[in-house]
Every structure is written in C-alpha cells, then in structure tokens.
C-alpha positions as CSV (number, residue, x, y, z in Angstrom):
1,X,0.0,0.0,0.0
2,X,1.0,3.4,-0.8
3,X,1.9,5.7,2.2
4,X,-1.2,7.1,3.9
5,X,-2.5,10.0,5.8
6,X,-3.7,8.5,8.6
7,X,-6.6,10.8,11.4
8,X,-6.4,8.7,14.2
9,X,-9.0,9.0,16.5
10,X,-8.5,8.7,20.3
11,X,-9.4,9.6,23.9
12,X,-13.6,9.9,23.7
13,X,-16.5,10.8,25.9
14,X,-16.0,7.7,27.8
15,X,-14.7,5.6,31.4
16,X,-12.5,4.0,28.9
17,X,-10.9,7.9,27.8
18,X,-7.3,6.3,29.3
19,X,-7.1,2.8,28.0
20,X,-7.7,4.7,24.3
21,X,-4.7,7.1,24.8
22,X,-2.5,3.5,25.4
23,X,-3.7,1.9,22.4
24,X,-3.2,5.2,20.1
25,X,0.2,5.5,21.1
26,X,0.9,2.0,20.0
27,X,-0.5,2.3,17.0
28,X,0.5,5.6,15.8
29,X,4.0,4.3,16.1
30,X,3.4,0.9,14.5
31,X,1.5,2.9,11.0
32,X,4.4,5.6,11.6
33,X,7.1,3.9,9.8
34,X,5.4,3.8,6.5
35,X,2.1,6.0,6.8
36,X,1.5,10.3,7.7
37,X,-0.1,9.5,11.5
38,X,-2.2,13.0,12.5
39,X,-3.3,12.3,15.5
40,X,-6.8,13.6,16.8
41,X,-7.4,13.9,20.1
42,X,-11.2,13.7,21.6
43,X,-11.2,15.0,25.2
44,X,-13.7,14.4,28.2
45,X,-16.0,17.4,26.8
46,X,-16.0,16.1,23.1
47,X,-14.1,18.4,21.3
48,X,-11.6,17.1,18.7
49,X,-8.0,18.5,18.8
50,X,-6.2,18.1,15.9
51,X,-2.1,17.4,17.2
52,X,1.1,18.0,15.3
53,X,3.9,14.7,14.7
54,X,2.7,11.3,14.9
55,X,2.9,11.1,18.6
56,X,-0.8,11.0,20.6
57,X,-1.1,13.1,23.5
58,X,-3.4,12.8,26.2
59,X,-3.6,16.6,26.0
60,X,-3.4,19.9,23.7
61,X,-4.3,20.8,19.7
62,X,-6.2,22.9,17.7
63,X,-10.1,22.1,17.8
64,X,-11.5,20.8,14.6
65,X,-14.1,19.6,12.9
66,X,-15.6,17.2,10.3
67,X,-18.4,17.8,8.3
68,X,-21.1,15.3,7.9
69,X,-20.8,15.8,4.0
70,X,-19.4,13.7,1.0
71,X,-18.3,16.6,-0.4
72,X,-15.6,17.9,2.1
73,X,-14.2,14.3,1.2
74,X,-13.0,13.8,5.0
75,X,-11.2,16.9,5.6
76,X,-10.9,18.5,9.1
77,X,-11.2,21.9,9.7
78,X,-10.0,24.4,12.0
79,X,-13.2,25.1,14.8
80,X,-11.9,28.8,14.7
81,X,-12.4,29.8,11.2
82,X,-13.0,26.8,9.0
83,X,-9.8,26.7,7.8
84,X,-8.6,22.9,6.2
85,X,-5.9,21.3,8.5
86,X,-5.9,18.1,7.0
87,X,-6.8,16.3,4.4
88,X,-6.6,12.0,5.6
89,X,-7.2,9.5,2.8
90,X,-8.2,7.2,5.8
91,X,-9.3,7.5,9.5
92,X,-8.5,5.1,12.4
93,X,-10.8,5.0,15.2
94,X,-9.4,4.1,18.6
95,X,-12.3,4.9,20.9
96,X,-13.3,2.5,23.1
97,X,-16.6,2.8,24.7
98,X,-19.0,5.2,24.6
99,X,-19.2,8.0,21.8
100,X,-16.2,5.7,19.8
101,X,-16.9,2.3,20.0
102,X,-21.5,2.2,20.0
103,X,-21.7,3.5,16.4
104,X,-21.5,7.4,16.5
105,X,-18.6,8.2,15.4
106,X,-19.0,5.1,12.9
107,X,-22.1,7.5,11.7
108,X,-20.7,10.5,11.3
109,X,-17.7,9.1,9.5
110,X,-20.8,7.0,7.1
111,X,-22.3,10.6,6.5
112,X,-18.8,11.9,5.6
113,X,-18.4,9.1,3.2
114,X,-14.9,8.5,4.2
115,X,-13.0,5.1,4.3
116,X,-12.4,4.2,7.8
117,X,-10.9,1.0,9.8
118,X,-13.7,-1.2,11.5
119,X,-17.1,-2.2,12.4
120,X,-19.8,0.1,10.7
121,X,-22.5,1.6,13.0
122,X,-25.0,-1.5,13.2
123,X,-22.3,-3.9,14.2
124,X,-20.8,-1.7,16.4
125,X,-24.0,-0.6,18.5
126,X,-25.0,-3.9,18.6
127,X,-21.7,-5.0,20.2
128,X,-21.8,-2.3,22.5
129,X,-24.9,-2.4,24.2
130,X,-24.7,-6.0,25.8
131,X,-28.5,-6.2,25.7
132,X,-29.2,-6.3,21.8
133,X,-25.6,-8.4,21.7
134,X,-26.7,-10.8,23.4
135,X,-30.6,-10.8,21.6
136,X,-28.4,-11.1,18.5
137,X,-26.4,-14.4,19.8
138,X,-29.2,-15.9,21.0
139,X,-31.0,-15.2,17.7
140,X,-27.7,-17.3,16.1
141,X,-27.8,-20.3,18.4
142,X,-25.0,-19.1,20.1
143,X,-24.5,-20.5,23.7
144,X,-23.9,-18.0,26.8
145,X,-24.5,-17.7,30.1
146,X,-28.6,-16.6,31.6
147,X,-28.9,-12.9,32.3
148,X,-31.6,-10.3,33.2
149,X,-31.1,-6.9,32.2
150,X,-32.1,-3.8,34.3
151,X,-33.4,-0.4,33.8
152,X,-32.7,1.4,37.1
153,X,-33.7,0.4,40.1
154,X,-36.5,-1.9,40.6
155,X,-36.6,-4.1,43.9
156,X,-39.1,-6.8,42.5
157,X,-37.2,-7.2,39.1
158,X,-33.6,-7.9,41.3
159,X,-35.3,-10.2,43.1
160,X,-36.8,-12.1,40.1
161,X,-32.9,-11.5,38.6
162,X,-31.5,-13.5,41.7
163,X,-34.1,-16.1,41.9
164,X,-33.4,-17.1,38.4
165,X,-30.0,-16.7,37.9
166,X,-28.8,-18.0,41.5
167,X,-25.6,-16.4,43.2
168,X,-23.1,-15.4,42.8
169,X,-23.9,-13.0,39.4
170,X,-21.5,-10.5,37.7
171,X,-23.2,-7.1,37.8
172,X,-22.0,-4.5,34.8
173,X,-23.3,-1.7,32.9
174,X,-24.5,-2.9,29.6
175,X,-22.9,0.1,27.6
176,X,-19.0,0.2,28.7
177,X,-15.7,-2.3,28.6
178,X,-12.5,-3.0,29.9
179,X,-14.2,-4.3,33.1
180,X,-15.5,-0.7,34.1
181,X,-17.9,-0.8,37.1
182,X,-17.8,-4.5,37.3
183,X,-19.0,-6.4,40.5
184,X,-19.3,-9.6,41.5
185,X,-22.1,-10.4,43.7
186,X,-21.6,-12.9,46.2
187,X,-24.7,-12.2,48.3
188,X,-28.1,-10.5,47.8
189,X,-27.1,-7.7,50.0
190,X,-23.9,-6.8,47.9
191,X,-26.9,-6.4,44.4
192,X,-27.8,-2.6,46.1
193,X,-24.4,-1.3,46.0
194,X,-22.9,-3.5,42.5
195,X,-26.2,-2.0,40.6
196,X,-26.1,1.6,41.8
197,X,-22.2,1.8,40.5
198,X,-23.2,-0.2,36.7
199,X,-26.3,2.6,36.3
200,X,-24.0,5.4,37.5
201,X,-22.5,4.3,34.0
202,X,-25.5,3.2,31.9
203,X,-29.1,3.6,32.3
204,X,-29.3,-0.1,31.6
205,X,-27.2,-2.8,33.8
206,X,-26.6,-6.4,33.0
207,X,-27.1,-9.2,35.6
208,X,-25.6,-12.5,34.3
209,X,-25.1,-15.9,35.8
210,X,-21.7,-16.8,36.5
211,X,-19.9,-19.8,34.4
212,X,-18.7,-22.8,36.6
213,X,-15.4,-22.7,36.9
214,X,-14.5,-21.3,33.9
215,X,-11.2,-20.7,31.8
216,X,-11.2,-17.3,30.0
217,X,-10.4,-17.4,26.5
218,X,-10.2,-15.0,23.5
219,X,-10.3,-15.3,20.0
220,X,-9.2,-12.2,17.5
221,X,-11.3,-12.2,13.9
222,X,-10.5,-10.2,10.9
223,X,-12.0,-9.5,7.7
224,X,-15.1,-8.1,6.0
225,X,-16.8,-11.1,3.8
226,X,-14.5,-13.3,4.3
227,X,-13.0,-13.7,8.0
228,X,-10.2,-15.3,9.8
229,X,-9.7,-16.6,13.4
230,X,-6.7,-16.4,15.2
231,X,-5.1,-19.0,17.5
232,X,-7.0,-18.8,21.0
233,X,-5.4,-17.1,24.0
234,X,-6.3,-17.6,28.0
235,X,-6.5,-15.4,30.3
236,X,-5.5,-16.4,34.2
237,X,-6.1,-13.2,36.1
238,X,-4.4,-12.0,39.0
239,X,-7.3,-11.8,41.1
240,X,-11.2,-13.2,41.8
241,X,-12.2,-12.4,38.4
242,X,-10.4,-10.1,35.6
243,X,-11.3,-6.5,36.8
244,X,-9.7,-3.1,35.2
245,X,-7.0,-3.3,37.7
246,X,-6.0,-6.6,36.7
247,X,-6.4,-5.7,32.7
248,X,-4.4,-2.7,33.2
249,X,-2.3,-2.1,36.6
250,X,1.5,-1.9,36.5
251,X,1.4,-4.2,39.2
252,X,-0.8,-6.2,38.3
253,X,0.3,-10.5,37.5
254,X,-2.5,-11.4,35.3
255,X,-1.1,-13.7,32.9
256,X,-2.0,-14.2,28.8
257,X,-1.5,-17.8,27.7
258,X,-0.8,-17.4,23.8
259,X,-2.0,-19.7,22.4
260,X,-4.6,-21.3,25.0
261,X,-3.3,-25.2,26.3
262,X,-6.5,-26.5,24.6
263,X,-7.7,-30.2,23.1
264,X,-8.1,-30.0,19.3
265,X,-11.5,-30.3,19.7
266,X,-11.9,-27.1,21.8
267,X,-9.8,-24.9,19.8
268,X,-11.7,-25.6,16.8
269,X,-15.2,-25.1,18.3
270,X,-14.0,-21.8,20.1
271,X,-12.7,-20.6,16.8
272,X,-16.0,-21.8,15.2
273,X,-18.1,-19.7,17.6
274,X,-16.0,-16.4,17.5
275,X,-16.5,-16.5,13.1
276,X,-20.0,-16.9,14.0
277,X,-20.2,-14.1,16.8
278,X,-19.0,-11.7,14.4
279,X,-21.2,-12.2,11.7
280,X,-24.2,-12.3,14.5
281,X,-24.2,-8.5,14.8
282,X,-22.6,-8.0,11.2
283,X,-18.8,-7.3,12.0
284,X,-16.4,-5.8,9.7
285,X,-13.0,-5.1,9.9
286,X,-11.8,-6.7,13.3
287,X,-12.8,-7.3,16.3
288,X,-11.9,-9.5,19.9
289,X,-14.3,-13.1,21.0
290,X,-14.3,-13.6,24.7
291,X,-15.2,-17.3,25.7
292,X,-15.7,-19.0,29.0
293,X,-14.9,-22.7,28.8
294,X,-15.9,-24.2,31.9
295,X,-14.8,-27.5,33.9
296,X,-17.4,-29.6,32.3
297,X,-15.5,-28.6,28.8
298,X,-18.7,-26.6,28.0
299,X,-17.9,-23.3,26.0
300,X,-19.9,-19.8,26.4
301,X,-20.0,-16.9,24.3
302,X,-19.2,-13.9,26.4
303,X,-19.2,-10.8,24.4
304,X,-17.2,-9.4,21.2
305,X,-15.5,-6.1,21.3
306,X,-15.1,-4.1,18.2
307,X,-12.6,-1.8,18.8
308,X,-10.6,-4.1,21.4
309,X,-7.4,-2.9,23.5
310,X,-4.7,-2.4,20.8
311,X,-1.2,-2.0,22.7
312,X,1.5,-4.0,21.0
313,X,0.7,-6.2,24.1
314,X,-2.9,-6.5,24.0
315,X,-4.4,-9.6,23.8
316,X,-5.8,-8.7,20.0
317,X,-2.3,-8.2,18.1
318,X,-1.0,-11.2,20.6
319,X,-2.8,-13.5,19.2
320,X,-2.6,-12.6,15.2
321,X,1.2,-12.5,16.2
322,X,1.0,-16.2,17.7
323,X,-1.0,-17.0,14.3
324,X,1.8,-15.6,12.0
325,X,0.8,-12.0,11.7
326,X,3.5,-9.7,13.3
327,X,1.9,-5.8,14.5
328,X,2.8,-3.9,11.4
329,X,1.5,-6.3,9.1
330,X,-1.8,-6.4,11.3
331,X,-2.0,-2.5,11.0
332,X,-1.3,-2.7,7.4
333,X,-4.8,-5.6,6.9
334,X,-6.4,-3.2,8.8
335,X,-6.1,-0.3,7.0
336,X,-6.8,-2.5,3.6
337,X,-9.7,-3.7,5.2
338,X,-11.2,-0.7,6.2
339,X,-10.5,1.0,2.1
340,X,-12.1,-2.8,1.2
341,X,-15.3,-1.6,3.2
342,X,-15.3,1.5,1.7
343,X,-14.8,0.8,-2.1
344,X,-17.7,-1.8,-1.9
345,X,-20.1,0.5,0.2
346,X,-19.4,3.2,-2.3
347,X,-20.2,0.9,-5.1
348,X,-24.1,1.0,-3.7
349,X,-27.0,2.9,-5.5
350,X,-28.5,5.6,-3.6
351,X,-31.4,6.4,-5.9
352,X,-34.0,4.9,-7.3
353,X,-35.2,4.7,-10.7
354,X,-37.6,2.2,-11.8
C-alpha cells in the first residue's frame, strides 16, 4: 500500500478515555514507519484536537471539525475559522466505549463518506450495548450464560434477577468495557451497591449468571466477507475475576497464555463460535471473541469487542502475532480492510429509478 494520511481518533466521551490514549500510542508508532499519522485527540468534553507529529497526546491541539458531507471528502477543519488542517485519505478509530466504539462516530464518519478502519455503525452498536448483543447471539444459536437486564432500580425485578440466575452474578453496565464498574455479587445484600455503580455508568445494567469454573479465552477475527480466526489465548487473572485493575495495573500479575493449552477439539469449536459471533451482529474489519470454557468442557460466548485494547501487548495483536501476523502487518490488513469496506459501500446505489 502506498503511504497514507492516517486521522487517528482517540481519547472519547468515555470511562475507557485512558485505556484509548495506550492503544493510540501504540498504534500511531506501528503505522508511523510507512504512513503520515495525524493524531486527533477527543477529550472528556468532546471536542476534537487536531495534534502535530505522529505522537498521541493525552492533552493539547487545535479544535476541529468534520463535516457530515461527501463533499468535504473527510477533511478537518480548524473550529476557529474553517480553515482545512488536513486532508486524511483514511481514519483510524481508537475509541473504546461510549461515543467511539457504540456507532457514532462510525455515523458521522458514514455521512462523511470517508473510508475508515472497523465495524460500521449497526455492528458496532450492537456489540456495545450488551442487551441487543446478546438478543443477536441468542437469535444465532449461540450459547452464553442466563442474564436479566435492568433499567434502574427496581426491587421486584432484582429479586426475580437473583431467583433465576442464582448467586453469585456478575453485575456490569451494559454500555461500557475493559471491566468498568464490574461487580461480583456474592450475596443479595452486595446487588444494592454492584447496581447503583453499573447505572452510575448506563441507564441499563446487566445481571448475568456466572460460568462454573471457567477458563477465560479470547479469539481475535478479521476481515469483512471473508474472515479469519486467530489462534485462542487464555487469560489467568491476577485476582477473583479479571477487573480493570487486573487488565491494566502496572502491578498487576495477570497472565495471557498465547495460544490457549487447549484439546483440538476445543480450539476448533471456540474458533467456530467467535466467526460466527461476528457475523451475529454483522462485524467488519476486526474485532476480539471472549469465551468462558468451563470444567465440564462446556464453552460460552461472552461478548465481542469491536474496537478491542490495541497496545503492541494486547491480547488482540498477541494473538494474530501467535497465528503468523507480526503488529505492522496487522495494521497494514487493517487499514486495507477498512479502504475494502469502503470501495464496496461506495459501489451501492443511492437512488432509485424504476
């Protein structure tokens, strides 16, 4: 691929606004050696900060702007006066979360009609609100573990949640990641305090069994039509279960098993399931499969992440590495995947003439 200009979205309206500014930095360097790299930051109040050199910041830049027209053909411009700053041939959306990850950026970049890497804005709502994710598996056949979902706070509906589901449960909110506001509830009195912290987050929480003594395992997937599962990773956290300080602490021991010690027979149905997650909500680009495989060798879909942690240590690249697909080359598919998308959506009619 020729060289690139490269707006690289990071930072976002979200609880995940740090893990973002990790994963930018990696990848700015890793598209730096052979592509332009403009970073754009998006800080805590929205605004877009255009930055000079390749390096992302979690601070500082002029404020810009795109508008939601084909014509402007992607270019950024200066919030002050309108002025063009840039011009990218391609962005690079590194939001996770909220406002980055759940389709609205994904929109405005459809109404822009610019190429971008990733899932469009169905997939990528879908996989972030846990509630239509899971709708969407169980509309596949796909096996995961009971859950209820809440909408505030509603004492007969948590006490219909734990007389179903049994304790303990994992409480989260349904829109957010990287384990943010996560409990586990080991008793009905802890339910009060685990659900008041997910709907501090979300007006929506998610109350789901727990697995039986389960492994984790992830699965990374790539393409757009035709997709590709990577050798399977395990998790062993650090800790009860794996929280944001386990994910992301300095100190923290978790280990990542690439690839998983798995039978033949479990690799290949946990590989089977993640293809099949992603085309449940309609992925594109790339995306992370989380699995539980419990003691009884049963396996459970947990969720898919579409914009997944992307540190040159992160479980994603980790696992196309283990599968023969060092970081740069991973960046590169990326970025081909993503002007893919875009050269077949363009191909579409927009009018009708009969």
């Amino acid at each position: 691929m020729e060289p690139k200009t490269i707006a690289l979205l990071f930072g976002g309206r979200s609880g995940e606004h740090e893990v973002s500014i990790r994963s930018a930095v990696s990848v700015a360097d890793g598209l730096s050696f052979k592509h332009r790299v403009r970073p754009v930051f998006v800080d805590k109040a929205g605004r877009w900060l255009l930055q000079d050199g390749p390096v992302p910041r979690g601070e500082g830049g002029q404020e810009v702007f795109l508008p939601a027209s084909p014509t402007e053909r992607g270019r950024l411009r200066r919030a002050e006066d309108g002025k063009v700053l840039l011009e990218p041939d391609l962005y690079f959306p590194v939001l996770h979360g909220t406002f980055g990850e759940d389709g609205t950026v994904q929109g405005l970049l459809e109404l822009a009609c610019v190429p971008y890497v990733g899932a469009g804005v169905l997939s990528s709502a879908a996989a972030m609100d846990k509630e239509a994710m899971k709708a969407l598996f169980a509309q596949a056949g796909l096996p995961q573990v009971a859950y209820r979902v809440l909408r505030g706070r509603d004492s007969a509906a948590e006490a219909e949640a734990l007389q179903a589901l049994g304790l303990p449960v994992f409480v989260k909110p349904a829109n957010l990641g990287s384990s943010v506001a996560v409990s586990k509830v080991k008793s009905p009195e802890e339910l009060s305090s685990a659900l008041d912290l997910a709907l501090a987050y979300d007006h929506k929480a998610l109350v789901e069994q727990a697995a039986i003594g389960p492994r984790e395992i992830e699965v990374s997937v790539l393409g757009n039509d035709v997709l590709e599962a990577s050798l399977p990773g395990e998790i062993v956290p650090d800790r009860e279960f794996y929280d944001y300080d386990s994910k992301y602490s300095e100190n923290s021991r978790t280990e990542l098993k690439v690839p998983a010690p798995l039978s033949g027979v479990e690799e290949r149905t946990i590989r089977d399931l993640a293809l099949r997650a992603f085309r449940a909500v309609d992925a594109r680009g790339y995306a992370r499969v989380d699995f539980f495989l419990e003691a009884s060798g049963r396996v459970l879909l947990n969720e898919i992440n579409t914009i997944p942690g992307f540190t040159s240590i992160s479980m994603f690249p980790r696992l196309w590495e283990a599968t023969g697909l060092c970081y740069p080359d991973l960046l590169e598919r990326l970025l081909d995947l993503g002007l893919e998308r875009h050269k077949g959506r363009s191909r579409l009619k927009t009018d009708y003439r009969p």
